[in-house]
C-alpha positions in Angstrom: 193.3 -50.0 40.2 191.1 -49.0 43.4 189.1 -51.8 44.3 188.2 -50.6 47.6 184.4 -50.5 48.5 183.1 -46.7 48.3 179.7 -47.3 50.1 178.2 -45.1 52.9 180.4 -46.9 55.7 183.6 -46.3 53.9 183.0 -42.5 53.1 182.3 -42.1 56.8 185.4 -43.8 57.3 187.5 -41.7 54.8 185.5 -39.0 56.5 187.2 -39.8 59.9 183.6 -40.8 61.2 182.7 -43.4 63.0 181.3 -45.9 60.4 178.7 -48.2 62.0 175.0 -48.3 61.0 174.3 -46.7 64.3 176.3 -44.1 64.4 176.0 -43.1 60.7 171.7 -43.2 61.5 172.8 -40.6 64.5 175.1 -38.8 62.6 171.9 -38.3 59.9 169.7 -37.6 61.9 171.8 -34.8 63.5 173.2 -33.2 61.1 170.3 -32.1 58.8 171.3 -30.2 55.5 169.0 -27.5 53.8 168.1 -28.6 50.7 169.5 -25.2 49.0 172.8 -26.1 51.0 175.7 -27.9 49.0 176.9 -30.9 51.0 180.1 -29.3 51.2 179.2 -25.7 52.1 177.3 -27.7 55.3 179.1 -25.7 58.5 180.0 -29.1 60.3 182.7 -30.2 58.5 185.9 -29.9 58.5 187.6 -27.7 56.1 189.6 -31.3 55.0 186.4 -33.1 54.9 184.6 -30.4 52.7 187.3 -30.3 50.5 187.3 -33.8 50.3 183.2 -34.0 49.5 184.1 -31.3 46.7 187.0 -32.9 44.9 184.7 -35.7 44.9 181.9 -34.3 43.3 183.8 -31.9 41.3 186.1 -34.6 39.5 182.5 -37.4 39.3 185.1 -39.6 41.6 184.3 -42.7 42.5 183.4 -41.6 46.0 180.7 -39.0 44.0 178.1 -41.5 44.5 178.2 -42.3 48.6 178.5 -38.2 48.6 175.2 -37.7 46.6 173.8 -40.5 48.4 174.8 -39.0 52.1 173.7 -35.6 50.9 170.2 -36.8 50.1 170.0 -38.8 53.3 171.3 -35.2 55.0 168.2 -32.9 52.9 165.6 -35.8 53.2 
C-alpha cells in the first residue's frame, strides 16, 4: 500500500520540479493555463510529465487530486 503524501509539493517533485513554496508560487505564477486548456495539453511540459498528469487523471489516481488542484491554481 502507497502511503506516500500526494500533496502539491510531492507532485512537483514526481514532476521533477523544484518543490518549495517558493518556487511552486513562481512556477504558478509563470506558467498560466487557459482555462479551455487541459492541464496536460499545456505546451510546457514534458512529453513524460504530460503523460504522467494524464494517466493520473485518466485512471482517478491518487495523484488526480494535487493535478486538479495544480490545474486550478494554473487557470485561476
Amino acid at each position: 500500500m502507497d502511503t506516500s503524501r500526494h500533496d502539491l509539493p510531492a507532485l512537483f517533485k514526481q514532476l521533477g520540479l523544484p518543490a518549495e513554496a517558493s518556487a511552486i508560487r513562481a512556477f504558478i505564477a509563470s506558467h498560466p493555463l487557459a482555462h479551455e486548456t487541459n492541464i496536460e495539453e499545456a505546451p510546457f511540459w514534458s512529453n513524460a510529465q504530460a503523460a504522467f498528469l494524464k494517466q493520473s487523471l485518466d485512471d482517478d489516481a491518487e495523484w488526480a487530486e494535487a493535478v486538479d488542484e495544480l490545474a486550478n491554481l494554473l487557470s485561476g
